[in-house]
Backbone atoms as SQL, in Angstrom:
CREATE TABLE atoms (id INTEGER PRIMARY KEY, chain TEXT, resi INTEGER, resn TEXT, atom TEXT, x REAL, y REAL, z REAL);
INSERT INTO atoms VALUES
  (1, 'A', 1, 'UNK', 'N', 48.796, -17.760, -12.953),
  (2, 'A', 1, 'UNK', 'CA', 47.972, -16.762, -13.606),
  (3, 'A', 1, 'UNK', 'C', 46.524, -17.249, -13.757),
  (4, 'A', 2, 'UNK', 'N', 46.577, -18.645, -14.295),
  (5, 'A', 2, 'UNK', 'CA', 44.845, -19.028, -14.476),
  (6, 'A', 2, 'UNK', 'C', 44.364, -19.523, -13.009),
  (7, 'A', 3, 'UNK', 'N', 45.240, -19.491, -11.800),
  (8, 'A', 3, 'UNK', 'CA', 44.628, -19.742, -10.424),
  (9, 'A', 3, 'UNK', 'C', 44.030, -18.282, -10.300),
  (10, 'A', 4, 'UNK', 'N', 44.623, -17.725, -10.206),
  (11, 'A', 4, 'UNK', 'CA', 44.375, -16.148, -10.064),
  (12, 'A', 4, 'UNK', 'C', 42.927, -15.422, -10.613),
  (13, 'A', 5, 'UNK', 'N', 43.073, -15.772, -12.235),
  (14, 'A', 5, 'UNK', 'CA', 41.683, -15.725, -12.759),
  (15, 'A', 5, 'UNK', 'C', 40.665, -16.167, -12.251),
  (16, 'A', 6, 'UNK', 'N', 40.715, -17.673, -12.240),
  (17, 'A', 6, 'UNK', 'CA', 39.855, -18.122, -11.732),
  (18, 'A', 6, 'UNK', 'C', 39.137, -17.994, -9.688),
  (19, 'A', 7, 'UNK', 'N', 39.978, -17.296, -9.031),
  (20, 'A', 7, 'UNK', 'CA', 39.968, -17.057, -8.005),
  (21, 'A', 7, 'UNK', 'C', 39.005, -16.165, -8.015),
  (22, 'A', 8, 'UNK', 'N', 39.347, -15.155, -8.859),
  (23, 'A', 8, 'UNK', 'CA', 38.694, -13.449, -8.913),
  (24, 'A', 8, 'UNK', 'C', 37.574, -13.863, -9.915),
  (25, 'A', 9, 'UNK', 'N', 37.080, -15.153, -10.236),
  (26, 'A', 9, 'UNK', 'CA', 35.819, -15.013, -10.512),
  (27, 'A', 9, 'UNK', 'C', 34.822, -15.630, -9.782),
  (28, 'A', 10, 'UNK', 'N', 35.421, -16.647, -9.269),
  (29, 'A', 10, 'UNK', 'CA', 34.870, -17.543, -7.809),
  (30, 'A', 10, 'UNK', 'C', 34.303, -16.067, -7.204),
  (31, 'A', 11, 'UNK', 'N', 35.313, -15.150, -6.433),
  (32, 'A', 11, 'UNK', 'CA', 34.881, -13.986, -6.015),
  (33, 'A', 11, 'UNK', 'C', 33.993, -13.154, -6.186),
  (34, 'A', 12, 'UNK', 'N', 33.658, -12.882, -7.511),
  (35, 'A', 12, 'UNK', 'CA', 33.100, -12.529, -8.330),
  (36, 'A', 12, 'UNK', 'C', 31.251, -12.755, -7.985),
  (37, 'A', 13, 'UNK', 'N', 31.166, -14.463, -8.966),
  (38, 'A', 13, 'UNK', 'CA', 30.362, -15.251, -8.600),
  (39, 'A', 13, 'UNK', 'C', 29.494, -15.214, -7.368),
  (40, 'A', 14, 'UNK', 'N', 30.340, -15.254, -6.307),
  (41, 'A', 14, 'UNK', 'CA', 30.052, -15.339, -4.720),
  (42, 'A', 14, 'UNK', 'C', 29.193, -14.141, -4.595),
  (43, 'A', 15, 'UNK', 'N', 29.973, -12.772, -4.829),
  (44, 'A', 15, 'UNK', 'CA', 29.600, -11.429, -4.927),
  (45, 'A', 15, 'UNK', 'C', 28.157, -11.535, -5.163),
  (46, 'A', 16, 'UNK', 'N', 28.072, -11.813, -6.509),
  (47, 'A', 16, 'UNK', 'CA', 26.339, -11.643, -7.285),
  (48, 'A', 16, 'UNK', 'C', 25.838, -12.606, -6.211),
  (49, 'A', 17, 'UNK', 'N', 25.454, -13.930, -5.975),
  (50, 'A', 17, 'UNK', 'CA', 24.970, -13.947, -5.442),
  (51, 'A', 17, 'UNK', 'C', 24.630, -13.980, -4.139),
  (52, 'A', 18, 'UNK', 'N', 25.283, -13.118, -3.226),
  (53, 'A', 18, 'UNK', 'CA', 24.751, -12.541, -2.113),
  (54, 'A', 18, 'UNK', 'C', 24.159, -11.438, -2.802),
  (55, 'A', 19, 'UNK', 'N', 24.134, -10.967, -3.217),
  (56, 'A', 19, 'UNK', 'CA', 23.592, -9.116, -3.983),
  (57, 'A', 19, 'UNK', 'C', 21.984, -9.199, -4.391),
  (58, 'A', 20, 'UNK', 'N', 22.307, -11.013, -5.122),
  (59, 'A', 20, 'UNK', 'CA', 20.913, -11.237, -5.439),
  (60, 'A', 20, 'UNK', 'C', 19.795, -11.924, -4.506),
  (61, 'A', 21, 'UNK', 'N', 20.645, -12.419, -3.409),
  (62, 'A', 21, 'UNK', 'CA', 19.852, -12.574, -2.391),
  (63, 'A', 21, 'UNK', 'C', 19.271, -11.628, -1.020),
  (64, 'A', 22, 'UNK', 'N', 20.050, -10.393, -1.185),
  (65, 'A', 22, 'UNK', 'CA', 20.018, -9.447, -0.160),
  (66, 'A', 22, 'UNK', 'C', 18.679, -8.443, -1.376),
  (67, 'A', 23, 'UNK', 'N', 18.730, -8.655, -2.730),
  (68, 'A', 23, 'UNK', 'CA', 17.600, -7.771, -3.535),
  (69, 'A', 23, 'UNK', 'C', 16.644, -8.637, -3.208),
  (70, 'A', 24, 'UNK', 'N', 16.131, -9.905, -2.703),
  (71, 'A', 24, 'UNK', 'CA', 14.942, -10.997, -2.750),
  (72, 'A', 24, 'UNK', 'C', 14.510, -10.271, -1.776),
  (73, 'A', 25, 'UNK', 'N', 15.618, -10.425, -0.496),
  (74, 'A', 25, 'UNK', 'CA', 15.506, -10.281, 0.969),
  (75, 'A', 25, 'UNK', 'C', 14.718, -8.492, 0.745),
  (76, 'A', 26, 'UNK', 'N', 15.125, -7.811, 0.309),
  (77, 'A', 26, 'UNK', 'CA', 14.251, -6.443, 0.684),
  (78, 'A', 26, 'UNK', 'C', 13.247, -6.265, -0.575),
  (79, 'A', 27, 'UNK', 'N', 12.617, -7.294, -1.971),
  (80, 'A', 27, 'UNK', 'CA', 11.537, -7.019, -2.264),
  (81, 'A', 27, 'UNK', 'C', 10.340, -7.962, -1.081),
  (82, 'A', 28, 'UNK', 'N', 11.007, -8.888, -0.404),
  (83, 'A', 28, 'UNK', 'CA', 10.000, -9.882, 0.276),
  (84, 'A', 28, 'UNK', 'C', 9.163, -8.577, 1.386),
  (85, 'A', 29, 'UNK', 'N', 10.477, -7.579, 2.064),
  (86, 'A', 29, 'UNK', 'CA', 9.905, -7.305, 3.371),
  (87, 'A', 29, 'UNK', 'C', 9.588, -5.533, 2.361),
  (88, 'A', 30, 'UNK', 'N', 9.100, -5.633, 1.388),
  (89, 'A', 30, 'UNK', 'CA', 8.796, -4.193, 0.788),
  (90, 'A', 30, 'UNK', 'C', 7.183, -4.586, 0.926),
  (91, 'A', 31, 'UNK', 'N', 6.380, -5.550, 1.305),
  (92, 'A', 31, 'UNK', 'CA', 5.353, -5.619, 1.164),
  (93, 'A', 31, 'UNK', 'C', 4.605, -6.454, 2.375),
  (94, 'A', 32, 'UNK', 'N', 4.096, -6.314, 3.402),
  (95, 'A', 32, 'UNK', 'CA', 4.096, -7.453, 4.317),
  (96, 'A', 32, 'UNK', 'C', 3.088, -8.733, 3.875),
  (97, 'A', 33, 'UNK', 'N', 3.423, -9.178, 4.413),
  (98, 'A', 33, 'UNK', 'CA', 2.084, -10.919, 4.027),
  (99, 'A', 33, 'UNK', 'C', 0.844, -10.505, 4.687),
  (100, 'A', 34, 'UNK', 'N', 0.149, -11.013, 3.046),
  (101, 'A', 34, 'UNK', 'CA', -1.304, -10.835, 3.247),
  (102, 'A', 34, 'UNK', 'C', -1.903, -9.209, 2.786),
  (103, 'A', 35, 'UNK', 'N', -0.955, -8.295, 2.433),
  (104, 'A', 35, 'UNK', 'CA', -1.091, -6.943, 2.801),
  (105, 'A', 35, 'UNK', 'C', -1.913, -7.173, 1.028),
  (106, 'A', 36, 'UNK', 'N', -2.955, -6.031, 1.276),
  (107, 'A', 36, 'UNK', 'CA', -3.498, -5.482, -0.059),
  (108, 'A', 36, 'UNK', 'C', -3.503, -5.238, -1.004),
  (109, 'A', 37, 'UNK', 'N', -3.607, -5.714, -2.536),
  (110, 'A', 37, 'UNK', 'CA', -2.527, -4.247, -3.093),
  (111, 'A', 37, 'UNK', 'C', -3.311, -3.453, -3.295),
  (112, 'A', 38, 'UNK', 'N', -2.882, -1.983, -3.630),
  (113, 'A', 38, 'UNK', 'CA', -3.822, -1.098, -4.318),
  (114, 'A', 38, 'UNK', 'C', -4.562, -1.356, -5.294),
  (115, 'A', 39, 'UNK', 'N', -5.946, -0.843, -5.132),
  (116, 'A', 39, 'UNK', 'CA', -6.860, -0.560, -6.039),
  (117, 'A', 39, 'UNK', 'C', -6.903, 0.296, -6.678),
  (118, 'A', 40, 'UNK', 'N', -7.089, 0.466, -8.044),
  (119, 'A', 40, 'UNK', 'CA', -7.367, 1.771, -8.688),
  (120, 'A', 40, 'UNK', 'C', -8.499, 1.755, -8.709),
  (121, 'A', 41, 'UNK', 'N', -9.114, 3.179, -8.865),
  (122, 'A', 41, 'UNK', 'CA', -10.652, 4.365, -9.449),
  (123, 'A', 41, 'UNK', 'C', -10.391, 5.551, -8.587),
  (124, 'A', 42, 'UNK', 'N', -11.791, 5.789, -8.488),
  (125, 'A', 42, 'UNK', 'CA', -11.481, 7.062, -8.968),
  (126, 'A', 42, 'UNK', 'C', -11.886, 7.253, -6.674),
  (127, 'A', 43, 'UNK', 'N', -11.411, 8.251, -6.762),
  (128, 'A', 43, 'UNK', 'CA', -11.113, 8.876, -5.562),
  (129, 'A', 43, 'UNK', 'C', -11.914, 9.609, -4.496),
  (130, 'A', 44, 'UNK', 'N', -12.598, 9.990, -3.796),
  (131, 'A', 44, 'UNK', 'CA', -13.740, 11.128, -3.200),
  (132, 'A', 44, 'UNK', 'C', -13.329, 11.070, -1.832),
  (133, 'A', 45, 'UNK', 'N', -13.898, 12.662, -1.569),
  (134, 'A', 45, 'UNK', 'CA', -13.411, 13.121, -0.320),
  (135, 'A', 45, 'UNK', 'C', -14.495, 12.580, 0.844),
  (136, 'A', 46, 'UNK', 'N', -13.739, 12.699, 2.604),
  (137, 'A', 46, 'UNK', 'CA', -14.999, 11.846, 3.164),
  (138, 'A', 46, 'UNK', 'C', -14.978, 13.290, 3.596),
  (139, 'A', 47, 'UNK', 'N', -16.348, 14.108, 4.044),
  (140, 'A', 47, 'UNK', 'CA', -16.621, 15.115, 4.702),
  (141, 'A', 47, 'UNK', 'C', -16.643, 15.577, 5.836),
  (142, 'A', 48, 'UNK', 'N', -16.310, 14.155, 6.548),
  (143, 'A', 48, 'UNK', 'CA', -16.595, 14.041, 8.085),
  (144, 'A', 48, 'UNK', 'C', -14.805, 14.597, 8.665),
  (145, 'A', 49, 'UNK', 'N', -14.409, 13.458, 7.922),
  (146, 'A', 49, 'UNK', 'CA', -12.864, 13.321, 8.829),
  (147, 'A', 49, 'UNK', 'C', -11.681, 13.856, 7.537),
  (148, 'A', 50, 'UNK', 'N', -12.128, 14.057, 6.290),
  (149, 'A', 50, 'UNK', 'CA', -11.308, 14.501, 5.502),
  (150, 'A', 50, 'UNK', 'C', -10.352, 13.666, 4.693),
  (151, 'A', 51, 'UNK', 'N', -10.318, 12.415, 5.062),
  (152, 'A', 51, 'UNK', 'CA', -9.446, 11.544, 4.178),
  (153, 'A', 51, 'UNK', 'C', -10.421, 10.921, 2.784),
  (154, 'A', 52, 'UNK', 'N', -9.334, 10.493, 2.082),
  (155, 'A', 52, 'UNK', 'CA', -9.918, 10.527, 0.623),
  (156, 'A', 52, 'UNK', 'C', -10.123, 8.724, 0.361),
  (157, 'A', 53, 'UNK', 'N', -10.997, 8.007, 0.196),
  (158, 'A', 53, 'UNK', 'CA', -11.701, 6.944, -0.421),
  (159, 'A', 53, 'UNK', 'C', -11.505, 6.785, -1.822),
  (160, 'A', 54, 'UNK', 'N', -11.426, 5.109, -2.093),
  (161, 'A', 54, 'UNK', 'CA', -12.028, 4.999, -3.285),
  (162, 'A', 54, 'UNK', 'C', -13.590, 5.137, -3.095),
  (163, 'A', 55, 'UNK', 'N', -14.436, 5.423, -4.151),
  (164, 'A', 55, 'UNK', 'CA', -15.803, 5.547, -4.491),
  (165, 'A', 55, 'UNK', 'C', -16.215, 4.209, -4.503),
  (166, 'A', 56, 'UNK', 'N', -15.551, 2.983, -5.023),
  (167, 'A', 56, 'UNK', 'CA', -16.622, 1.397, -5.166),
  (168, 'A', 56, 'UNK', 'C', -16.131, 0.992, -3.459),
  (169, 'A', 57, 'UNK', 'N', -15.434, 1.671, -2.579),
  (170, 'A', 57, 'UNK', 'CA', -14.969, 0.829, -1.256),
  (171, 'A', 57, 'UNK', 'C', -15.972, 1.934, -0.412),
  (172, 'A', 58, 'UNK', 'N', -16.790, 2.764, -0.390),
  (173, 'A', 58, 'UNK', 'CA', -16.639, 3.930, 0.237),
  (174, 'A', 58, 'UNK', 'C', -18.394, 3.442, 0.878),
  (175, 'A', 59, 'UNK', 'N', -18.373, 3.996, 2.241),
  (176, 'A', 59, 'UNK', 'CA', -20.091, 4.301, 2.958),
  (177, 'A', 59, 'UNK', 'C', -20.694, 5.191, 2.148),
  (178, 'A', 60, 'UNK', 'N', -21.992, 4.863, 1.704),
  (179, 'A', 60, 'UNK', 'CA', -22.488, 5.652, 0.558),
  (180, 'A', 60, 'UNK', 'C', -23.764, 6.721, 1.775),
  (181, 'A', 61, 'UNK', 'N', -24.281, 7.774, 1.495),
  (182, 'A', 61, 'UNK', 'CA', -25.321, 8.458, 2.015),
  (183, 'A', 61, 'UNK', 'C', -25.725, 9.234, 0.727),
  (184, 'A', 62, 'UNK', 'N', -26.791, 9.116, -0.198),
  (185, 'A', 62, 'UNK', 'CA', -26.988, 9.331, -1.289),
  (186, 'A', 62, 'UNK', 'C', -25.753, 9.654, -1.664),
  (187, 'A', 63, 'UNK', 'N', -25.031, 11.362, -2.224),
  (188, 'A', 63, 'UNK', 'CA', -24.150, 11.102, -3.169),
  (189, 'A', 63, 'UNK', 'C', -23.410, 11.592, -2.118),
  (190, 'A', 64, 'UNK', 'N', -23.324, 11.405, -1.483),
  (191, 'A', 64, 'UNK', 'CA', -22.200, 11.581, -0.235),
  (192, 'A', 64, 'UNK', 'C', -21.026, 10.171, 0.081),
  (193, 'A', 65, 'UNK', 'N', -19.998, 10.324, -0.079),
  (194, 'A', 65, 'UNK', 'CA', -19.246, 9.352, 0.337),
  (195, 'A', 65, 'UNK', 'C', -18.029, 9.238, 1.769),
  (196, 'A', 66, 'UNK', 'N', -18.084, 8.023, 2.581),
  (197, 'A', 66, 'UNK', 'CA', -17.676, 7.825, 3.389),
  (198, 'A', 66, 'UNK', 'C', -16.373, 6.969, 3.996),
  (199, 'A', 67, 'UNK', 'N', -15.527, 7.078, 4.696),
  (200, 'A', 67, 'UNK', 'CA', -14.273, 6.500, 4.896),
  (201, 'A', 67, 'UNK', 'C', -14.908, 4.952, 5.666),
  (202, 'A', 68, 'UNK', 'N', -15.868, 5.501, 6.761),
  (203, 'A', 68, 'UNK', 'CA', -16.551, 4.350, 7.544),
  (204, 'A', 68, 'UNK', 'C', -18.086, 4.597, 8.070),
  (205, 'A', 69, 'UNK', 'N', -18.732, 3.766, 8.941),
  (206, 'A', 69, 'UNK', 'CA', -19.778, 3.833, 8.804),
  (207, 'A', 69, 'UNK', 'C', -19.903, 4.475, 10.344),
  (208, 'A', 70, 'UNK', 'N', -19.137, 4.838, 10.940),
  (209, 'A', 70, 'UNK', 'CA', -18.594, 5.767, 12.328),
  (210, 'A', 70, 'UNK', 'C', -19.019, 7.207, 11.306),
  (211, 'A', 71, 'UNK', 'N', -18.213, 7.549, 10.386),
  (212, 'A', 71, 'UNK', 'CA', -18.525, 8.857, 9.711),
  (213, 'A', 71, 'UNK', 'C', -19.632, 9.101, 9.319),
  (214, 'A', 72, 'UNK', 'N', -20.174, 8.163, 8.938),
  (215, 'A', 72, 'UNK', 'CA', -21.692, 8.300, 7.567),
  (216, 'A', 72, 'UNK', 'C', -22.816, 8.623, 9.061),
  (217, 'A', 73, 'UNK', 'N', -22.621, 7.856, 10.632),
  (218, 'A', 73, 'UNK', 'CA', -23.488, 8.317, 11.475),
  (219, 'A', 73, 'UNK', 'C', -23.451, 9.603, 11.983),
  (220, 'A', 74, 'UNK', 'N', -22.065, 9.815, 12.373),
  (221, 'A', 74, 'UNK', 'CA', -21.558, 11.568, 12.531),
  (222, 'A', 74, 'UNK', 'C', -22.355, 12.270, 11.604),
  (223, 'A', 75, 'UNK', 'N', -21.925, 12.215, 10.054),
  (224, 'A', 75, 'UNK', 'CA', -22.498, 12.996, 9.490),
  (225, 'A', 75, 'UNK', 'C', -24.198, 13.287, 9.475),
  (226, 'A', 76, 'UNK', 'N', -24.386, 11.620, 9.490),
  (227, 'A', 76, 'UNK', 'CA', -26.127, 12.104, 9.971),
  (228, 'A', 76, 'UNK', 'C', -26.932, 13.057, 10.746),
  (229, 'A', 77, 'UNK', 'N', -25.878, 12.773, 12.137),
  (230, 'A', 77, 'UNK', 'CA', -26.310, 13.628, 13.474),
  (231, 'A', 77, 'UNK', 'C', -26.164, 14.940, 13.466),
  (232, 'A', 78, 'UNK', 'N', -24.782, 15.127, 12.533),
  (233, 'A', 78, 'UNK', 'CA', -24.596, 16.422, 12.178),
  (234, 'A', 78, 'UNK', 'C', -25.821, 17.142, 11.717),
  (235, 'A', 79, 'UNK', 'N', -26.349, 16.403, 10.702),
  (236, 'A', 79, 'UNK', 'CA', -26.878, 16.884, 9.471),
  (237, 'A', 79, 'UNK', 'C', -28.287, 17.186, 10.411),
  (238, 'A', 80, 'UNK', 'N', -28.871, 16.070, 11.420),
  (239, 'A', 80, 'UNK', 'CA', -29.930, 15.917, 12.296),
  (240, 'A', 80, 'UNK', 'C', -30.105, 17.170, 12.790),
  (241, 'A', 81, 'UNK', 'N', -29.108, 17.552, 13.472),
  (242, 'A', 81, 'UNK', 'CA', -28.983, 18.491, 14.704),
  (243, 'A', 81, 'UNK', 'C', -29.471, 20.303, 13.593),
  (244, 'A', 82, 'UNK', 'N', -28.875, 20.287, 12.160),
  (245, 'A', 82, 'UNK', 'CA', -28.918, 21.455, 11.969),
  (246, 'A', 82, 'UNK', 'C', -29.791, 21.397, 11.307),
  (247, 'A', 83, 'UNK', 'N', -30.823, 20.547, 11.254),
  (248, 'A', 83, 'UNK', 'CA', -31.970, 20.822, 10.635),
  (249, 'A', 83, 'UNK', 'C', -33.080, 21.300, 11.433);
C-alpha cells in the first residue's frame, strides 16, 4: 500500500515537472531574443500610408506625424505638386 502511494506520487512529481518545464519552454518562445517591448503614449495617424505611430518615435513635419522618413518625403512631394 505505501509502495503504491508513494509510486503515484513519484508520478505525480514527474508530472509537474515536465508541465513546468513545457510552461518555461512556451513563455521563452512567446517573445523572440532581443525583440522590443512595447512602448506606451499616446498614438497618431501617419497620413501617407495609414498606420498608426507612437508620437515620441514618429517623423515629425510640423504637426504632422510620420511612420518613416520614405513617408514624411511622399508627403512633401505630395504636398509640392498641389501647390
Amino acid at each position: 500500500m505505501v509502495g503504491r502511494l508513494l509510486r503515484i506520487l513519484v508520478v505525480l512529481l514527474a508530472a509537474r515537472l515536465v508541465w513546468s518545464l513545457l510552461v518555461a519552454l512556451a513563455k521563452s518562445r512567446a517573445r523572440p531574443t532581443g525583440a522590443e517591448p512595447v512602448r506606451s503614449g499616446e498614438l497618431v495617424r501617419d497620413p501617407v500610408c495609414g498606420v498608426y505611430v507612437l508620437r515620441a518615435g514618429s517623423f515629425r513635419d510640423g504637426d504632422v506625424h510620420f511612420c518613416s522618413s520614405d513617408c514624411r518625403v511622399a508627403f512633401r512631394e505630395k504636398r509640392a505638386v498641389g501647390a
